[in-house]
C-alpha positions in Angstrom: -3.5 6.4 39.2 -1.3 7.5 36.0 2.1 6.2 35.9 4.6 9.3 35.6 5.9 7.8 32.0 2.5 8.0 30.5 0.2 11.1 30.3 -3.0 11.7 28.6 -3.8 13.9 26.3 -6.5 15.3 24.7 -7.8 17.9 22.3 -10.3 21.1 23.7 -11.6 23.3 21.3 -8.6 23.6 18.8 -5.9 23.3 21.6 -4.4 20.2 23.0 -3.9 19.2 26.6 -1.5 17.5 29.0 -3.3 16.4 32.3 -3.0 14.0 35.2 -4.9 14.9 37.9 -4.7 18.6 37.2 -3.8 20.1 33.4 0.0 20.0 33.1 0.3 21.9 30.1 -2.1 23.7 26.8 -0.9 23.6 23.1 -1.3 25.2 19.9 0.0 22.2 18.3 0.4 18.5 18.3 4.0 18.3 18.1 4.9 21.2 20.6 2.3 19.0 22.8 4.6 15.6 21.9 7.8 17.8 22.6 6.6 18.4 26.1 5.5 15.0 27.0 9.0 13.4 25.4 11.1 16.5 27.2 10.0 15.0 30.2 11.0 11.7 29.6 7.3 11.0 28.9 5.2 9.2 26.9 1.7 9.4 25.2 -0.8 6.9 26.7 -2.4 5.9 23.8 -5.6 4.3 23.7 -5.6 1.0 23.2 -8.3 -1.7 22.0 -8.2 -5.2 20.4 -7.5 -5.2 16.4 -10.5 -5.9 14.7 -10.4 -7.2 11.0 -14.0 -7.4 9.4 -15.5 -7.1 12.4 -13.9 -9.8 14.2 -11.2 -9.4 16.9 -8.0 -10.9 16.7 -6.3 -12.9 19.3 -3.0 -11.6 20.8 -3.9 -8.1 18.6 -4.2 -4.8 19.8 -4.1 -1.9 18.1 -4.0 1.8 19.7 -5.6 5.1 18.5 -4.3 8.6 19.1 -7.0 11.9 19.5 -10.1 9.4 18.1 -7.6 8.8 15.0 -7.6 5.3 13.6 -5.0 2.6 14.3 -1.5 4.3 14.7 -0.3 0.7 14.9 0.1 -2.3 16.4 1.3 -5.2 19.1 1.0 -8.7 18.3 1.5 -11.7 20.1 3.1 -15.1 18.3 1.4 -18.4 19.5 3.1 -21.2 17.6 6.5 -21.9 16.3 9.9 -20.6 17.1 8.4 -17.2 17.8 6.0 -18.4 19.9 5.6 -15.7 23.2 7.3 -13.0 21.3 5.3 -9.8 21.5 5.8 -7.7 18.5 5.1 -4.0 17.2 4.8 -1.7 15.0 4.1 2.0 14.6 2.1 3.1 11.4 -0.1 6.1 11.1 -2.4 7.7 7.5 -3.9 10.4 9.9 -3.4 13.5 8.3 -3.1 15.6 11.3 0.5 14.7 11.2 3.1 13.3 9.0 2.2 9.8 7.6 4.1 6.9 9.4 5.3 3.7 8.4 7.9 3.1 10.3 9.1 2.0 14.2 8.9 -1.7 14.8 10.6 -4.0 17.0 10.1 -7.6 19.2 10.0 -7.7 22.9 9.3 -10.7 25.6 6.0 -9.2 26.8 3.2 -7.6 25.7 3.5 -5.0 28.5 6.9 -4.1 26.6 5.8 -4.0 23.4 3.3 -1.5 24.6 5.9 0.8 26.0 7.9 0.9 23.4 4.8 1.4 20.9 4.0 4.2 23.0 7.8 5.7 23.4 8.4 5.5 19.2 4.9 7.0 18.8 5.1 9.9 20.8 9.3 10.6 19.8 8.0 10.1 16.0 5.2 13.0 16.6 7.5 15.2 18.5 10.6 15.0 16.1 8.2 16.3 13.5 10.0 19.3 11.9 8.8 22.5 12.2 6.3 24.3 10.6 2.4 23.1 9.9 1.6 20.2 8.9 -0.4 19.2 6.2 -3.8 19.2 7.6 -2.8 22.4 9.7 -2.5 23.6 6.2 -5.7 22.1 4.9 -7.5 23.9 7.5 -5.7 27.6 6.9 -4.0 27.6 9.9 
């Protein structure tokens, strides 16, 4: 079962969906999808795999993807010196069906955390996207 802070999301034929177990909402758009999910004191569930660097995963790496886009960042975890068990993150993003990202980032005690708050930046970033189309919209004519 979903947790009520993260929903899915997907994208059907041009439009993008909110669902649990039934379909909570249908977009036009990206960030009117992110608005929804963040009105509701939501969050994207991102999908998330270990980081892989020339083909080789990294320990205590994971990276997420968003709509079968590539890494839209990342969570660490810190195994020796001072920082060892600190969990951190960071949100970055070159897809161009929204605005490039280099941004959010923070530490946090867990890696359960640092996935949450991952999620929380990633989904506020796409909804506080101001309005209009965004560049790939525009690519496509839209």
């Amino acid at each position: 079962m979903m947790p009520a802070d993260r929903l899915k999301v997907r994208e059907i034929d041009g439009r993008y969906e909110v669902y649990g177990a039934d379909v909570l909402g249908t977009f036009t758009s990206i960030v009117e999808m992110a608005r929804f999910v963040r009105d509701r004191g939501a969050r994207f569930w991102l999908d998330w795999g270990r980081t892989m660097i020339n083909g080789n995963s990294l320990p205590h790496d994971f990276s997420p993807k968003f709509l079968g886009s590539d890494s839209v960042g990342r969570v660490m975890g810190e195994t020796h010196g001072p920082s060892a068990g600190i969990w951190s993150w960071s949100c970055s993003t070159h897809d161009r069906r929204w605005r490039g990202h280099g941004g959010g980032r923070g530490t946090c005690n867990t890696k359960d955390l640092a996935v949450t708050e991952l999620e929380v930046e990633f989904t506020r970033y796409i909804a506080d996207t101001p309005d209009g189309w965004s560049p790939y919209a525009q690519a496509k004519g839209l």
